[in-house]
C-alpha positions as CSV (number, residue, x, y, z in Angstrom):
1,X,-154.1,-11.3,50.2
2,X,-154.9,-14.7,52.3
3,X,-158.1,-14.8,54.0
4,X,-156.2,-16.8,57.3
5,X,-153.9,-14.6,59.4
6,X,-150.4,-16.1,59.3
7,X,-151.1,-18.5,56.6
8,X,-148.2,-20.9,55.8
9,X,-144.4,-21.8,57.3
10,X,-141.9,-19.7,58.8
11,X,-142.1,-16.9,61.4
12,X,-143.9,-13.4,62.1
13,X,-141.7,-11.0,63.4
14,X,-143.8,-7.8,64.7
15,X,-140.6,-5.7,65.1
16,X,-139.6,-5.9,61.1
17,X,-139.7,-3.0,59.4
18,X,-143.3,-2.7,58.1
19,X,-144.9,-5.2,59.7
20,X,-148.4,-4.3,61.5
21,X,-149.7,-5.9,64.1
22,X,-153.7,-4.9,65.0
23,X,-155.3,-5.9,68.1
24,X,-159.5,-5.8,68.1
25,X,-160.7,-7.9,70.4
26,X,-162.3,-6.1,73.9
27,X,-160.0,-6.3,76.8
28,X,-156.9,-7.6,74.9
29,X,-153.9,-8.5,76.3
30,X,-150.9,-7.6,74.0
31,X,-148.7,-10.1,73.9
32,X,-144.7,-9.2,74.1
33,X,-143.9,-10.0,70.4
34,X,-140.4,-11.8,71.4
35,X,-140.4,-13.2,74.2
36,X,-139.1,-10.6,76.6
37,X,-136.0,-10.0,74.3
38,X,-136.9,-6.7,72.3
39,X,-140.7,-5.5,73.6
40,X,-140.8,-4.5,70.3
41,X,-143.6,-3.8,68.0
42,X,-143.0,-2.1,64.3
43,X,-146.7,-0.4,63.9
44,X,-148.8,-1.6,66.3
45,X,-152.7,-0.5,66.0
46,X,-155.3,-1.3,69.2
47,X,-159.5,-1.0,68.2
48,X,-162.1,-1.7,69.2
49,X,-163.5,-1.7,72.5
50,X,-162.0,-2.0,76.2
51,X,-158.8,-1.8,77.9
52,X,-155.6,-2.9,76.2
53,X,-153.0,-4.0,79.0
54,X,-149.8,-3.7,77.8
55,X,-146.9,-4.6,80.6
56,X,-143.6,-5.5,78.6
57,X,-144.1,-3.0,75.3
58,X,-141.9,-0.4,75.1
59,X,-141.2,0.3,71.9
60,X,-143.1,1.2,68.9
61,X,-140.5,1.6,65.8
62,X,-143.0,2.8,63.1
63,X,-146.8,4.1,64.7
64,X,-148.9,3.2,67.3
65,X,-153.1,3.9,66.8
66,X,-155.6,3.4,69.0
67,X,-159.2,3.7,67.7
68,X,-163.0,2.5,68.2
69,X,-163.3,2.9,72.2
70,X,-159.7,1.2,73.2
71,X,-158.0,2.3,76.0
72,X,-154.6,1.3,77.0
73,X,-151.8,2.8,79.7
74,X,-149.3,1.4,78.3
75,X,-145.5,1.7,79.6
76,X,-144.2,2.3,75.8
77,X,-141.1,5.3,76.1
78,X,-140.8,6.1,72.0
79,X,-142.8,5.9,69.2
80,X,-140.4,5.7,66.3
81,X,-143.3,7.4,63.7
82,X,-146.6,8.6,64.5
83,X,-149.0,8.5,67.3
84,X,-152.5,8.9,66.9
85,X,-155.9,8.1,68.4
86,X,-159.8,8.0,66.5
87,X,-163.0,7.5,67.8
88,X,-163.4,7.2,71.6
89,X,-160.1,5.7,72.1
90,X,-158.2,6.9,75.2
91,X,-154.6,6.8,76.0
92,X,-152.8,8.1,79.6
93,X,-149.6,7.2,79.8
94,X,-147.8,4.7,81.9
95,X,-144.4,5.8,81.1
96,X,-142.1,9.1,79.9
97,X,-142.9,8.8,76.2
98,X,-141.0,10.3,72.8
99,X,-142.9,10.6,69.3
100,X,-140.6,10.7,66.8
101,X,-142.9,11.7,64.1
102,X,-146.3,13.5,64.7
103,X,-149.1,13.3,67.1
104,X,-152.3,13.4,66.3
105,X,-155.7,13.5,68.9
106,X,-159.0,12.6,67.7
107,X,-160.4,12.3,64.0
108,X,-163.3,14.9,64.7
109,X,-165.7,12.3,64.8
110,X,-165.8,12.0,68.8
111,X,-164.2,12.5,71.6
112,X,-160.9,11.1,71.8
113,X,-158.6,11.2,74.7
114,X,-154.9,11.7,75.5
115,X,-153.3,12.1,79.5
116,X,-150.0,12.3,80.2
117,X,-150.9,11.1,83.5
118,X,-149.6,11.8,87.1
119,X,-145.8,12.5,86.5
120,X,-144.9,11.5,82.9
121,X,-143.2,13.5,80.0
122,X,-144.3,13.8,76.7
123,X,-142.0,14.8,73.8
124,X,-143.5,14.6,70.3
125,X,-143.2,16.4,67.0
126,X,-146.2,18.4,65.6
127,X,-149.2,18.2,67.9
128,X,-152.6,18.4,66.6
129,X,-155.8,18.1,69.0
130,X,-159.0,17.4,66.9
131,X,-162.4,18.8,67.5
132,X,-164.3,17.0,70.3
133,X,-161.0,15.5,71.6
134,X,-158.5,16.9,74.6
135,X,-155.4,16.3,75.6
136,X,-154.7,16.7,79.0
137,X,-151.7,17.0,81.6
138,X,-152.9,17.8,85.2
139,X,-150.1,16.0,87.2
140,X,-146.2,17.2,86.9
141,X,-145.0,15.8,83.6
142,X,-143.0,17.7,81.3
143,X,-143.3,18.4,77.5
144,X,-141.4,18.7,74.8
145,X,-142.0,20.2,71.7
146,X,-140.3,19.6,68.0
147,X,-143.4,21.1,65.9
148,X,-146.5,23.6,66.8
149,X,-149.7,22.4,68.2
150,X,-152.8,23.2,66.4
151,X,-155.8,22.8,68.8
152,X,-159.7,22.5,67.6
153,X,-160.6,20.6,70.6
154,X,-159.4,21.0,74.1
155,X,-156.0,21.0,75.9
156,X,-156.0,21.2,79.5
157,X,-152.2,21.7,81.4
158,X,-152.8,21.9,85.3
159,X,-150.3,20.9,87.5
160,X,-151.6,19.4,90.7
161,X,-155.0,20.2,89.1
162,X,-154.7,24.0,89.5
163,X,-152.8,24.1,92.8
164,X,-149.6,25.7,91.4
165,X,-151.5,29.1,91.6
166,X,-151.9,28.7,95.3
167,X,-148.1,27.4,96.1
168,X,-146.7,28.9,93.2
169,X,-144.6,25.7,92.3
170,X,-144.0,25.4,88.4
171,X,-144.4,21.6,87.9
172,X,-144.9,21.7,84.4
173,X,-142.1,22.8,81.7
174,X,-143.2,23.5,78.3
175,X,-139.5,23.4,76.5
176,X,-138.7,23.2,72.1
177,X,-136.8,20.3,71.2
178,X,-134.2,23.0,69.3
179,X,-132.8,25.5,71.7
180,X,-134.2,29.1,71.4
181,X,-136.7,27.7,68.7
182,X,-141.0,28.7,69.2
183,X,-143.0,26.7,68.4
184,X,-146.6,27.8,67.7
185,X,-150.0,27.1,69.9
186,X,-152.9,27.9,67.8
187,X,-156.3,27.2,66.7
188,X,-160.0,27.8,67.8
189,X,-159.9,24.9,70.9
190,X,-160.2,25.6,74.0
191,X,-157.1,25.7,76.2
192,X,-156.7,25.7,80.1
């Protein structure tokens, strides 16, 4: 492998299938890979430390990780593979967003974070929430489900942060991507 990034002629495109593209630096700005045509990324992966703004992105066609103590709200609406997050790395959401593949909170390591924010809905396939890490939904976004959740850490789903019990509004649906089909909520975690 060449020890310069982007060594030689031609052209990088970060929406090819397979192509990664990893941001590290603190406080990155990702760059809109083509211009404003696609805001598309293939696997994108955000480390380090600090915020990652992210305006134009919204598409990640293979997987999207965040790790070290990144933090991004980005306006992406479908992962194409897998989410995931490691280390201290937080993620809220910016935007309605569909995982395709599997998502996965925390490494056990430390205390990663996931929010779906104020109003945004969250469809994904399996969920798993590792230990020390929570996922957490205390505004009125939906979810969808297309696999279980398994839940060692902590997942916290409060509508209005608890108010529903007093005005007995139901501002958060829990539905299965496949009609009549459960889908299970287990493990040891904590969940609110």
């Amino acid at each position: 492998a060449s020890a310069t990034p982007f060594a030689g002629a031609g052209t990088f495109s970060a929406s090819t299938s397979a192509n990664t593209v990893n941001y590290t630096g603190a406080a990155a700005t990702i760059k809109d890979p083509t211009a404003g045509t696609l805001h598309t990324y293939y696997h994108l992966g955000l480390a380090g430390s600090g915020a990652k703004t992210m305006t134009a992105i919204t598409t990640i066609s293979g997987n999207l990780a965040l790790s070290g103590s990144a933090s991004a709200a980005p306006v992406i609406t479908t992962v194409g593979g897998n989410l995931s997050t490691a280390g201290t790395a937080a993620l809220t959401l910016g935007a309605n967003l569909v995982v395709t593949g599997t998502s996965t909170i925390g490494d056990g390591s430390s205390a990663s974070t996931f929010s779906q924010g104020a109003t945004f809905n969250f469809t994904s396939g399996a969920v798993t929430v590792a230990s020390l890490s929570s996922w957490t939904n205390t505004g009125t976004g939906d979810i969808v489900l297309a696999g279980n959740v398994s839940n060692a850490g902590t997942i916290t789903l409060s509508s209005s942060n608890g108010t529903q019990c007093t005005n007995a509004t139901d501002d958060i649906v829990i539905t299965s991507s496949v009609g009549a089909t459960q889908r299970a909520w287990s493990g040891a975690g904590t969940f609110t």
